[in-house]
C-alpha positions in Angstrom: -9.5 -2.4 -37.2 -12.8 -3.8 -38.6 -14.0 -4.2 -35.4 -13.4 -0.7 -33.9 -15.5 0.2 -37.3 -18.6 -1.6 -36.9 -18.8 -1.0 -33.3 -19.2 2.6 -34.0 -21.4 1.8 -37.1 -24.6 2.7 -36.6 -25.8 -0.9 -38.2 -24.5 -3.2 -35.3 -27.2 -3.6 -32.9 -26.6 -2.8 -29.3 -26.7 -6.6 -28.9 -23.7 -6.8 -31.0 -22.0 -5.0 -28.8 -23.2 -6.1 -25.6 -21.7 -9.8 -26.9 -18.9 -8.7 -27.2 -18.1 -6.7 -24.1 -19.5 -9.8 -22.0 -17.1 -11.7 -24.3 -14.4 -9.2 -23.0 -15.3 -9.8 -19.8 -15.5 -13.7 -19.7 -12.2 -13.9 -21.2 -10.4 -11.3 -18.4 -12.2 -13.2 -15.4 -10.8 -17.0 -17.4 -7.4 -15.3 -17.7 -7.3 -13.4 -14.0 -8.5 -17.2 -12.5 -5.2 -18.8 -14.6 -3.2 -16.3 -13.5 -4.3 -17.0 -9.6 -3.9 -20.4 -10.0 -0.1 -19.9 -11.1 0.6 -17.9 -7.8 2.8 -19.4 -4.5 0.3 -18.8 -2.0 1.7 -18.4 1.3 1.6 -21.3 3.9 0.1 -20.9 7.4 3.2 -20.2 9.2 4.6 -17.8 7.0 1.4 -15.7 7.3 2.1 -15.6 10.7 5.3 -14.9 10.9 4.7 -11.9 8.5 2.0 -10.8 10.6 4.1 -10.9 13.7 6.6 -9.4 11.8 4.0 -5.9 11.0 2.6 -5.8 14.5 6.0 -5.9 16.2 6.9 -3.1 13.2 4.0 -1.0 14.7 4.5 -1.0 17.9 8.0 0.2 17.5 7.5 2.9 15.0 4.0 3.9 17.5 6.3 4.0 20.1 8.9 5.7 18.5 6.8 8.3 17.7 4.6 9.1 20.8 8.3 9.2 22.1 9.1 11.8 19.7 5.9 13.6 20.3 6.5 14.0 24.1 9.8 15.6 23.3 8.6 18.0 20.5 5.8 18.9 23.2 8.4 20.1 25.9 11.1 21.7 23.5 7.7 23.6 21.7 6.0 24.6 25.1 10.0 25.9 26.8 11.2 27.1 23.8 9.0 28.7 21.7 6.0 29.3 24.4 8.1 30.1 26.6 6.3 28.7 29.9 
């Protein structure tokens, strides 16, 4: 509570508060670099396999869908242009 205070005090120098900020700062990039060191990183197969996995996932769902649109494009242009 002190702190929120002083920090609006017009006494603490803007070096004050610079300090602490950079303080702020050190201390989240320290406890982000912990926190990345506790993570399973993925192995080089497994980002393979996953990326196999997405490509093969696209083709299908690109295909599905330029399927879908050729359909569409013949019901629209029968039906509802009528030509």
């Amino acid at each position: 509570m002190a702190d929120a205070r002083s920090e609006r005090h017009p006494a603490v120098r803007g070096s004050q508060v610079e300090e602490r900020r950079r303080r702020g700062t050190l201390t989240f990039i320290r406890d982000s670099w912990a926190e990345l060191k506790k993570v399973e990183w993925p192995g080089q197969n497994q980002v393979i396999q996953g990326t196999v996995v997405v490509l093969v996932a696209c083709a299908v769902v690109g295909a599905y869908l330029y399927l879908n649109d050729l359909v569409w494009k013949h019901v629209v242009s029968k039906v509802f242009l009528g030509q």
